[in-house]
C-alpha positions in Angstrom: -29.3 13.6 35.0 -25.7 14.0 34.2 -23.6 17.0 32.8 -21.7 16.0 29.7 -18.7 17.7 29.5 -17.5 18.7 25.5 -14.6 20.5 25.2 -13.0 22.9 22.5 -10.1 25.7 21.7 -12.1 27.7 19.4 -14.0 30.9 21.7 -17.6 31.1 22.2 -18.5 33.8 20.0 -17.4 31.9 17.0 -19.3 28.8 17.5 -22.4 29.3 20.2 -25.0 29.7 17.4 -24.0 26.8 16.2 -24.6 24.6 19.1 -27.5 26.4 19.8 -28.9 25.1 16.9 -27.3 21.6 16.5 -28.7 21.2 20.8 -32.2 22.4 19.0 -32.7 19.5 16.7 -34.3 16.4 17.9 -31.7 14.0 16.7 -29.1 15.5 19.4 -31.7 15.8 22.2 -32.7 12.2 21.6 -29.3 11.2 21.9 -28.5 13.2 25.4 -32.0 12.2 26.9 -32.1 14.2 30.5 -28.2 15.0 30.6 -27.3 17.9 29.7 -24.3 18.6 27.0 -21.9 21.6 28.2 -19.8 23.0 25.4 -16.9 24.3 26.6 -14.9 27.0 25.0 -11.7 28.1 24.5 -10.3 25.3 26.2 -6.6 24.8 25.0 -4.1 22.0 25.2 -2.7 22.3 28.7 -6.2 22.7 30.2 -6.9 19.5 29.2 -4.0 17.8 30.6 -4.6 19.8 33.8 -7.9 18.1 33.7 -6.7 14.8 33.4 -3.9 15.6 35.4 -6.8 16.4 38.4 -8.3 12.8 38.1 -11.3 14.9 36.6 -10.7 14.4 32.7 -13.4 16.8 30.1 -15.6 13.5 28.2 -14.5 14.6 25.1 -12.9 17.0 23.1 -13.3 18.0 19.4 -10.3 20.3 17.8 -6.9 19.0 20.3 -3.6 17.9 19.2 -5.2 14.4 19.0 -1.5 13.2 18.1 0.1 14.4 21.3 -3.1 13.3 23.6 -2.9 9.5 21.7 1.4 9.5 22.7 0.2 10.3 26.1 -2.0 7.7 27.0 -4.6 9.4 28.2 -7.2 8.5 25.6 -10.0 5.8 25.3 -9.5 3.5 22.6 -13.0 3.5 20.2 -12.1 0.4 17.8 -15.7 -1.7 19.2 -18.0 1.4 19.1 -16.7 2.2 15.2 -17.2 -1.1 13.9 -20.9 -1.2 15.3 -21.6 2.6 14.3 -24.3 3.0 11.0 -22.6 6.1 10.5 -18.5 6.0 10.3 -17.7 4.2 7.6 -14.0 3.8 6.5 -14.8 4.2 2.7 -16.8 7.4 3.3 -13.4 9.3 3.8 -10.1 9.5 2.2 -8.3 6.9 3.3 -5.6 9.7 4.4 -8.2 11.5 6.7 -9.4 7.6 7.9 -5.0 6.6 8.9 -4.8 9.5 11.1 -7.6 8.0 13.6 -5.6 5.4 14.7 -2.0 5.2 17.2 -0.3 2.2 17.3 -3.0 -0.4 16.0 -5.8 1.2 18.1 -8.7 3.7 16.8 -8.6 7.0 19.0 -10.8 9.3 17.0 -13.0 10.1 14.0 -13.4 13.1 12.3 -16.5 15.3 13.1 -17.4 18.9 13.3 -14.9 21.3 11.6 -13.3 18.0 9.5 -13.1 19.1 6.1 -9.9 17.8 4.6 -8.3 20.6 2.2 -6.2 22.3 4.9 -4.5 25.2 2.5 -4.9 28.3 0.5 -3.9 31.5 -0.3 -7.0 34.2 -0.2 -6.5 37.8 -0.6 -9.5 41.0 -0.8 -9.7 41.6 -4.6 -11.0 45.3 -3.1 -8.2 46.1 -1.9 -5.9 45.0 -4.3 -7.7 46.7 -6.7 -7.4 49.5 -5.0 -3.1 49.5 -4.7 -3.7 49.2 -8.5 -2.9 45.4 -8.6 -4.6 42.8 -10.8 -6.9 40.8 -8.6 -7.1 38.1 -11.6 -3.8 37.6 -11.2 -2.4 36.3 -8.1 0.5 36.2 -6.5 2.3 32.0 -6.5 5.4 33.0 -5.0 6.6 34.3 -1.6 8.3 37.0 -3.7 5.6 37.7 -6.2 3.2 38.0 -2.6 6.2 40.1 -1.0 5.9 42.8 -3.7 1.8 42.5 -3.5 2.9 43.3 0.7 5.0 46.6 -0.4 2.2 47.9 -2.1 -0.8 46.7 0.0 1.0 47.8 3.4 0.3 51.5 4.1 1.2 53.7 7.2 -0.3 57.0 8.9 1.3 60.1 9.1 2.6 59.3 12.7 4.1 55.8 11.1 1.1 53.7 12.4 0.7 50.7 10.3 -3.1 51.0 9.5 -3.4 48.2 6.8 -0.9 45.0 6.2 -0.4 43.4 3.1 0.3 39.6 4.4 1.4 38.2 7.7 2.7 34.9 6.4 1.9 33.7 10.1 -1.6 34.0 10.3 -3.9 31.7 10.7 -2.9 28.4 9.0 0.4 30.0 7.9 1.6 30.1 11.4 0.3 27.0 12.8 1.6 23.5 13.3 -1.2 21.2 14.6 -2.2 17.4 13.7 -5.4 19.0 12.3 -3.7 21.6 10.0 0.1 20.4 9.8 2.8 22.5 8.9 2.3 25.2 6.1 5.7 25.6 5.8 6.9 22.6 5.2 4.0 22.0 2.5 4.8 25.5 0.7 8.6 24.6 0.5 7.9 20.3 0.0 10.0 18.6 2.1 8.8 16.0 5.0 9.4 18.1 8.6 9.0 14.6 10.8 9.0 10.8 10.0 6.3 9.0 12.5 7.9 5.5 11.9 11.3 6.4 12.7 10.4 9.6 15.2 13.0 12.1 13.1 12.7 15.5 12.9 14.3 17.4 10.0 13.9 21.8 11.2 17.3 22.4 11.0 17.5 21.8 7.4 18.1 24.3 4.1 14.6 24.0 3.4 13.0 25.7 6.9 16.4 28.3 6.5 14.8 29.6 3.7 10.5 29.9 4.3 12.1 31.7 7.7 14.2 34.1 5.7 11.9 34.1 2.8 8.5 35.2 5.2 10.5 37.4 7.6 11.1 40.2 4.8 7.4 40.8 5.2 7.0 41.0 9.2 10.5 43.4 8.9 8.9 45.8 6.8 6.2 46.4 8.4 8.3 46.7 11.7 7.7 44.0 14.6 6.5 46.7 17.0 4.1 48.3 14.3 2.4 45.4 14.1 2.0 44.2 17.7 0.2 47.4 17.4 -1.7 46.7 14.8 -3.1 43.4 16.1 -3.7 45.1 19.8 -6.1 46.8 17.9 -9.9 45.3 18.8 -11.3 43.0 15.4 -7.8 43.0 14.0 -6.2 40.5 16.9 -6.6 36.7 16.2 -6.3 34.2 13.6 -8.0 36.1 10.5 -9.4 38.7 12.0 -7.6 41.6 10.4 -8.3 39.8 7.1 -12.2 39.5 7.5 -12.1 43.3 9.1 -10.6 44.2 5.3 -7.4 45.8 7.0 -5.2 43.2 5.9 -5.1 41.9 2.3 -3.4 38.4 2.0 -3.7 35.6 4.5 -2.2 31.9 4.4 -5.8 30.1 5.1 -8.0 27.3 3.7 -11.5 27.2 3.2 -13.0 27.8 6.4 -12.2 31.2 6.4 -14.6 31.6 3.1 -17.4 31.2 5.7 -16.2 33.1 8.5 -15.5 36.3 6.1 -19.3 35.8 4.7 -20.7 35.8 8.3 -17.8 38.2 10.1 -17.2 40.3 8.0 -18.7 43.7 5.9 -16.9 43.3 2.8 -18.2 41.5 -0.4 -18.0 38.0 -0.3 -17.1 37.7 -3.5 -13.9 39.9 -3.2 -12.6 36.9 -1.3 -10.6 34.9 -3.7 -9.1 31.2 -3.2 -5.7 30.6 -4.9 -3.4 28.0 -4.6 -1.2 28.3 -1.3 2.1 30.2 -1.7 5.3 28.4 -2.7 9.3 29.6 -2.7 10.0 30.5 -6.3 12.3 27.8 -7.3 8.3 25.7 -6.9 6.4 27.8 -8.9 3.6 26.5 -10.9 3.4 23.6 -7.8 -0.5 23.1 -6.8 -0.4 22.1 -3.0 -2.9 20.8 -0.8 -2.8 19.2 2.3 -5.6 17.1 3.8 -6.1 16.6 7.9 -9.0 18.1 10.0 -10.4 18.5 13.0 -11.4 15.0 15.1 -13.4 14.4 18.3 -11.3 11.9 21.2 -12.7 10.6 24.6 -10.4 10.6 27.5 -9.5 7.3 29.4 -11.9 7.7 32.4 -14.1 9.9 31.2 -17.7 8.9 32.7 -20.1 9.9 29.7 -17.4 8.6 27.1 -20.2 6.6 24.9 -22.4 9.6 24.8 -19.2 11.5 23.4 -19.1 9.2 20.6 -22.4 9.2 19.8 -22.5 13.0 19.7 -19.5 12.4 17.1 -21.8 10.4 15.3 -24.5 13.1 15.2 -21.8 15.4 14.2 -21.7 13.5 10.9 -24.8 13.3 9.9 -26.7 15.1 7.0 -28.9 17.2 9.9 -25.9 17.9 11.7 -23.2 19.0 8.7 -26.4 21.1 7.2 -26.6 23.7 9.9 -22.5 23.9 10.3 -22.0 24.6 7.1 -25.0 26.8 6.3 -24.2 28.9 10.1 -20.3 28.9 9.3 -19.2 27.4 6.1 -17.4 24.5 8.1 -17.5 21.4 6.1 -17.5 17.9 7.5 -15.1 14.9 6.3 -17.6 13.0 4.9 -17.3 12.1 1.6 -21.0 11.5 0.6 -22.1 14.7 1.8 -19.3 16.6 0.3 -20.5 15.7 -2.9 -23.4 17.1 -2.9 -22.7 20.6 -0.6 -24.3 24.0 -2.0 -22.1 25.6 -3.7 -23.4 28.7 -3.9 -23.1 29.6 -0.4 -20.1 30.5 -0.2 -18.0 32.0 -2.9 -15.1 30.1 -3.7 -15.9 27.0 -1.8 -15.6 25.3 -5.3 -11.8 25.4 -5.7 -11.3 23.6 -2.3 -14.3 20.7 -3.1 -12.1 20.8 -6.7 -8.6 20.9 -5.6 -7.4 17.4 -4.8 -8.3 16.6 -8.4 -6.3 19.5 -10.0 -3.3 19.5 -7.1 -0.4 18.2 -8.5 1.1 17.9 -4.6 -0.8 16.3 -1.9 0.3 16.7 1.5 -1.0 15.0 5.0 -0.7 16.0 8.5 2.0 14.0 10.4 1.3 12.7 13.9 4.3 14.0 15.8 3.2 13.4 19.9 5.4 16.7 20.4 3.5 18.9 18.3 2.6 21.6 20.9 6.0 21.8 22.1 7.3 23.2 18.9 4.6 25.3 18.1 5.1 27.5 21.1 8.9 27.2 20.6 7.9 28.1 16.7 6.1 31.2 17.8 8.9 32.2 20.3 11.9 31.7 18.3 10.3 33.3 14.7 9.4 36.6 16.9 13.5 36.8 18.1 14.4 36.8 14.1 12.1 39.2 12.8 13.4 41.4 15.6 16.9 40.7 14.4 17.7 39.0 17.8 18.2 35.2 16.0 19.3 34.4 12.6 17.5 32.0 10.2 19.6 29.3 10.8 19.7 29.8 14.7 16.0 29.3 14.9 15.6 26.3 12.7 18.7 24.8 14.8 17.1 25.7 18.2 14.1 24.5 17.6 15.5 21.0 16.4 16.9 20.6 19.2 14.1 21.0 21.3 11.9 19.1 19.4 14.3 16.5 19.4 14.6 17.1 23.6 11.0 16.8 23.8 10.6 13.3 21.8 13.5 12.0 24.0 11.0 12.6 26.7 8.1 11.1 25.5 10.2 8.1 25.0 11.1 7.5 28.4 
């Protein structure tokens, strides 16, 4: 009997019931035999270096910066187990999602779990808009247009308190930068942030300037501090949370949060409408979507490695994508089960299984091995300018340089 050791970022309250059930079925406990399968949560990227780092590596992981962890070398190459899998087939995914398994000739994941491809959206409570006398059946497509939906949506208490926000362009996918999820800005204003083949960044560039200065007139009116406030507040902290507790009206998402606000939260489901993701208003009319999703690795030394992959196999199957999307909306990568998904589930869920075919932009993720460098650097640097401590151009420069810093040193 052996402990199999699967790790993830997301916290156990969001996902337990999920396991609970997938660990139920008898495909999963065929598979694991008398080991035993340990889910662990909230596990982020430097934990698992310091793992590896320890000589005492987690088997497998299944939401990382799988671009970073492939530039590192500490991942087990998969090529021989794919080609004799009955379950991953190339031609059952977009041949987008399938290119961003491999590094440098070798296969170093597959999707599995929460792999469903359209990344991007714009959602906002039709309640509440309603309610600031806005038309819910006519959304905003521009920063600006959502910047004057913010004005009216944000309201304050007598004491100043900010008790409901219109949009914080930096939650949840807005404010991310991840192989799984990419780089929202860079989709919304269309211009390629990092070149793989030649390992260029382009941040300090008119395009970034402008989202930073375009999304920080929204964080400066409803005051830095104020907010900090707002998201200390318990069910409002954390990606979406605020959203799906209906005390926040517009969030930068994609479709998974169309099943988390059906099983989190008290408001209708169907006052949770899908639009297009927001673009700079020299773009509008531009339909964006950007496909990437969530993958499963298995580190180099990892002693249960081949149970990892079959688990990633499970994770794919009909049994398997059934429960996770019926217990939390989260759809798989697979293409012959995404045809035939209930739609009725989850209101919505229809423009994301419709949108590559009516996008007239299509984005992917870029594997960039220093990806969680500049997403802390992001988050540090955005907070100085909407506090009027660094301009626009300031933060896009700074963080260019670091970026480029940090790629200098995966090099050597």
């Amino acid at each position: 009997m052996a402990t199999i050791r699967f790790a993830l970022e997301w916290p156990l309250q969001d996902l337990e019931h999920i396991w609970r059930a997938l660990l139920a079925t008898e495909e999963l406990r065929d598979i694991l035999g008398d080991d035993t399968l340990e889910i662990c949560y909230s596990v982020n990227h430097e934990m698992l270096l310091d793992a590896v780092a320890r000589g005492e590596p987690y088997d497998g992981v299944g939401d990382a910066n799988t671009d970073c962890l492939m530039a590192a070398g500490v991942l087990q190459p998969i090529d021989e187990w794919v080609a004799h899998s009955q379950v991953f087939r190339a031609d059952d995914y977009l041949p987008e999602v399938w290119r961003r398994q491999f590094h440098e000739g070798r296969q170093y994941s597959v999707p599995a779990f929460e792999s469903g491809p359209f990344r991007y959206g714009f959602q906002y409570n039709a309640r509440l808009v309603r309610e600031a006398g806005l038309d819910p059946d006519r959304p905003p497509q521009t920063y600006d247009e959502a910047f004057a939906w913010h004005q009216a949506l944000t309201r304050f208490d007598a004491q100043g308190r900010l008790v409901q926000l219109g949009l914080d362009p930096h939650d949840a996918m807005g404010g991310i930068l991840h192989i799984a999820d990419g780089f929202y800005p860079a989709a919304a204003w269309g211009w390629d942030w990092y070149e793989p083949e030649s390992r260029r960044l382009r941040l300090d560039c008119p395009e970034f300037i402008d989202q930073i200065e375009t999304t920080g007139r929204c964080f400066k009116h409803a005051g830095p501090d104020r907010l900090a406030a707002f998201r200390a507040v318990p069910g409002q902290e954390g990606w979406g949370n605020a959203f799906n507790a209906g005390t926040q009206a517009m969030i930068s998402e994609g479709y998974c949060n169309l099943g988390e606000f059906v099983h989190d939260s008290d408001e209708s489901p169907a006052d949770n409408r899908a639009a297009w993701m927001l673009v700079p208003a020299h773009r509008k009319g531009a339909r964006v979507q950007l496909i990437g999703g969530c993958a499963t690795v298995i580190f180099r030394g990892a002693r249960h490695g081949e149970k990892i992959f079959r688990l990633a196999e499970f994770l794919n199957t009909p049994t398997a994508c059934d429960i996770i999307y019926r217990l939390r909306g989260y759809l798989p990568a697979r293409l012959s089960w995404l045809r035939q998904a209930d739609r009725a589930l989850y209101p919505g869920i229809g423009f994301y299984l419709d949108c590559l075919q009516q996008a007239t932009e299509i984005h992917v993720t870029r594997p960039c091995p220093v990806t969680r460098v500049l997403l802390v650097e992001w988050r540090r640097l955005r907070e100085l300018h909407h506090r009027g401590q660094l301009s626009a151009v300031a933060v896009a420069r700074e963080l260019q340089t670091i970026g480029e810093a940090a790629l200098a040193q995966v090099a050597r």
